[in-house]
Phi, psi and omega in degrees: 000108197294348197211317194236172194300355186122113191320342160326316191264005167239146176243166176350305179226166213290329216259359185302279199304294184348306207249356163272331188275304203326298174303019190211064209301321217290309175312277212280047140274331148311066186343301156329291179310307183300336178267354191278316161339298184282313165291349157299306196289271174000275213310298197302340178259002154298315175320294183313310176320308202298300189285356163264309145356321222015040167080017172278339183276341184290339171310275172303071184308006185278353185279005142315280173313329162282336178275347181279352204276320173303316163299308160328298197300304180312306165297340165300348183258265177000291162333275208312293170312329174295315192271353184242025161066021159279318173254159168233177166046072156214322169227035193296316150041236185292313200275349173298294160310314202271275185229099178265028161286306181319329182284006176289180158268011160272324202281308185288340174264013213232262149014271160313318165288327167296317151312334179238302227274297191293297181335315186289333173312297205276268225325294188315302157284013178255337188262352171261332130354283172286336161260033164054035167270156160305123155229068170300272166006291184280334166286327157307304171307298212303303220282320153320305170289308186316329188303308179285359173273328157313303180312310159308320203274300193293340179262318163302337177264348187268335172271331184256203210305325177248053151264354161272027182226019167286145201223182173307319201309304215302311140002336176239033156278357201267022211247309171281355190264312167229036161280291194283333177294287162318313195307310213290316174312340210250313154347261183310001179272312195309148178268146186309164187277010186015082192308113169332061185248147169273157186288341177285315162352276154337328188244349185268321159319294184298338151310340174319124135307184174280315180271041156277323228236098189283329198284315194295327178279311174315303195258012166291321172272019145297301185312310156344283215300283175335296173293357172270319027093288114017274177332288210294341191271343161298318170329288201300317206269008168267000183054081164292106192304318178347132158289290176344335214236331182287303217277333161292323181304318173333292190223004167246319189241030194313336190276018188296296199280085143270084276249355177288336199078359193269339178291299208283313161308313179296341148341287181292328180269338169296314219282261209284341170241299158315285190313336257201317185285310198273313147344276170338317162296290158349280234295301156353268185314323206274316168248157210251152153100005185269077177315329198299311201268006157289337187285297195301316185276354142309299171312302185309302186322306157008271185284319183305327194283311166012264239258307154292334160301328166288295211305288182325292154001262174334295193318316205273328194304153151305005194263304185285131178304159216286315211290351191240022203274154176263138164349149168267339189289331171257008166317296185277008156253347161313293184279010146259352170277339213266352164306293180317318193294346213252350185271350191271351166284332179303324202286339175309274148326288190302309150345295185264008192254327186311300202234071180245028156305305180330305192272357151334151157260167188286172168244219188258326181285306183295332181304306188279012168275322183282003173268329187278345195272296159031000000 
């Protein structure tokens, strides 16, 4: 569930299983039932989707998927609002029985992005959908944070502290695993928008070094300062020996050791993945013609603004036990590095969505131009 408890928990309307389920604690006590519950419910509202629709919209399928996804996202805010005591007896429940991982401050801030952040995405593309607009772009985005949200969330419930209270329920995350994999292909199938550029354009842009192109050296030394930054918090949460390593898990970031496991995994895939990507970006900028990195880097973004956004959450929620809550005295460089951390993929995408020439492949016309400049 990249975000949410899982399709299980919606019905006709967001708030149905929930709230049917509630008066009957002894039925939905069962782990088994609730999941059984949620692929009924699941089946039965794609039906519905289908025959009101009457299928014209089915030419395209991911607006299957966003519209059962959109429902998630309501119950995921409703948790989340639940759990943070603005509402009550709607899903104490399901998450009490079904997944009491979700009552973590990883689990309620995960929730909240799904609940705002992905819900405004499937509007947007369930409404460029019908009015036959592109929505690459915004689906590139979307797929990356669901991904990464997923990943963090399934590897952390399987290693840290509630991997003995998993239950059946936990099973109908697996849906979130392999809908955006299929998603993300069909995505990447759509064809791209093409900017109205001339090959001459194209080849005088590409013709640039890097210290022509002042914005691209800016972000080449972020992605720097960031991949060094990557490294070393991969470092702390591998029990690094380092005094240096010590003295941050300690008193800038205690909530790396958090025994839920979801901080020390998202560590490692900023490590083993992200660190390796943000290389990859340099490499981008500094040479013309790497078509690749406008797409990609819409995923990353994605996914960084996600995955900082829980991690930041987390750190900070009344949810996290007081030893791993970060310091007030380091609060506020806490909360800029770690802001700073999540803008630089953004400024990136924008960047290559802004400006794509740089990133064009050459053509044969632009080739003879930039020879001719020769």
């Amino acid at each position: 569930k990249g975000v949410s408890p899982g399709p299980g928990e919606t019905g006709l309307h967001p708030l149905a299983v929930p709230g049917v389920l509630e008066p009957v604690p002894l039925f939905c006590s069962s782990p088994l039932v609730l999941m059984l519950t949620g692929v009924l419910v699941l089946a039965g509202l794609i039906s519905i989707i289908f025959f009101v629709s009457g299928g014209s919209h089915f030419q395209d399928p991911l607006f299957c998927v966003f519209v059962v996804f959109s429902f998630t996202s309501v119950v995921d805010l409703i948790i989340s609002l639940e759990e943070d005591g603005y509402i009550s007896g709607f899903v104490e429940v399901y998450v009490r029985e079904g997944e009491p991982y979700l009552r973590t401050a990883h689990g309620i801030m995960i929730c909240y992005w799904d609940g705002i952040i992905h819900y405004g995405l499937y509007l947007a593309m369930i409404a460029a959908i019908g009015q036959r607009k592109s929505y690459r772009n915004l689906g590139l985005f979307w797929l990356g944070s669901l991904m990464m949200s997923i990943v963090v969330f399934l590897l952390g419930n399987l290693i840290g502290k509630y991997s003995s209270d998993l239950s059946p329920a936990f099973l109908l995350n697996l849906p979130y695993v392999l809908i955006p994999i299929w998603a993300g292909v069909r995505l990447f199938q759509q064809p791209k928008a093409l900017p109205c550029l001339s090959p001459e354009k194209v080849a005088e842009e590409q013709r640039k070094h890097l210290y022509q192109r002042p914005q691209d050296m800016g972000l080449v030394l972020v992605l720097l300062l960031t991949a060094a930054f990557t490294f070393f918090r991969g470092m702390v949460v591998l029990d690094c020996p380092a005094d240096s390593c010590f003295e941050y898990i300690y008193q800038h970031e205690p909530y790396l050791r958090d025994p839920v496991a979801y901080p020390k995994v998202q560590m490692l895939i900023y490590m083993f993945y992200v660190l390796p990507f943000f290389c990859l970006c340099i490499y981008g900028l500094v040479l013309p013609g790497c078509s690749w990195l406008p797409d990609w880097s819409l995923v990353f973004a994605g996914a960084i603004a996600q995955a900082q956004f829980s991690h930041l959450g987390s750190s900070l929620h009344a949810r996290t036990p007081f030893p791993y809550q970060t310091p007030e005295d380091v609060w506020w460089s806490f909360l800029l590095t770690n802001v700073l951390y999540a803008l630089g993929p953004q400024l990136l995408a924008y960047r290559c969505l802004r400006c794509p020439a740089f990133f064009l492949p050459a053509t044969p016309a632009s080739l003879h131009v930039g020879k001719k400049h020769q």
